[in-house]
C-alpha positions in Angstrom: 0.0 0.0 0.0 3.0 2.2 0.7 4.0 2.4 -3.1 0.0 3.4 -4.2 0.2 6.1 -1.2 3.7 7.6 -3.1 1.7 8.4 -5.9 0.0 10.8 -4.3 0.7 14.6 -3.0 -0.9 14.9 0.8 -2.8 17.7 1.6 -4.6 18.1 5.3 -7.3 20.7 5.9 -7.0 21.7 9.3 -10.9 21.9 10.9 -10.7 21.3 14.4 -7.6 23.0 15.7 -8.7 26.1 17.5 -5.2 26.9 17.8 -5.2 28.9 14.2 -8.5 30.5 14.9 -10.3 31.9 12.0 -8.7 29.8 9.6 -10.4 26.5 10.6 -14.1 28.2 10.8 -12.9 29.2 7.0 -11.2 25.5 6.2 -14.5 23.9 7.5 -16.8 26.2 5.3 -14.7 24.9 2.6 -15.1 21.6 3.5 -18.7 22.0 3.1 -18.9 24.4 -0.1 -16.0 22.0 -2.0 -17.1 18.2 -0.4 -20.6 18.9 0.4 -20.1 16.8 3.8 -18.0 17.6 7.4 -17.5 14.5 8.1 -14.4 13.8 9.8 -11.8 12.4 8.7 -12.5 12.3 5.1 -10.1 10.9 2.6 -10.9 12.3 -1.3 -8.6 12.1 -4.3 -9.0 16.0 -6.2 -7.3 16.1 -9.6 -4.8 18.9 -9.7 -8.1 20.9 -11.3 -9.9 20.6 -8.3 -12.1 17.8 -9.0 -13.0 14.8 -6.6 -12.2 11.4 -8.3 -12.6 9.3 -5.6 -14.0 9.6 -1.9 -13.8 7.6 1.6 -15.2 8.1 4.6 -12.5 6.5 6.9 -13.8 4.6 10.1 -11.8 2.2 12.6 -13.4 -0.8 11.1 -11.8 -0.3 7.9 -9.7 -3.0 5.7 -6.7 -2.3 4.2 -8.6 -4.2 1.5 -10.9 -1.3 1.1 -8.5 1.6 1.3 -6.5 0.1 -1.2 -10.1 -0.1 -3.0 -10.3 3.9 -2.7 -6.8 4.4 -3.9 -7.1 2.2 -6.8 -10.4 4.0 -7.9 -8.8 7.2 -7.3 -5.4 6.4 -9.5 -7.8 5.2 -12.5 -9.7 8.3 -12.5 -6.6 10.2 -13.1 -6.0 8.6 -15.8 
């Protein structure tokens, strides 16, 4: 799983860290506007236009099996 997480460029939007104020009220409006959910934690794939290929809702129960799944569906929508 490693080598499919290389592929991508990490990005983490910072919504619950009152710590830097303002900018989470703003980061979890664009949460909202961009994703269209809050939920917490979110994993999406965004092309480098801004679009989501590829979107998981990550929970303790999860398989490696499925996140893999999400990758996977993520990479082939890039290409």
């Amino acid at each position: 799983m490693r080598r499919k997480l290389e592929t991508f460029e990490l990005m983490q939007i910072w919504i619950v860290d009152k710590k830097i104020g303002d900018l989470a009220d703003k980061q979890w409006d664009r949460m909202g506007e961009q994703f269209k959910t809050n939920s917490i934690p979110l994993h999406a794939i965004v092309s480098p236009e801004g679009k989501e290929l590829a979107r998981f809702v990550y929970s303790p129960t999860v398989t490696e099996a499925e996140y893999l799944a999400f990758l996977v569906k993520g990479l082939a929508a890039m290409k």
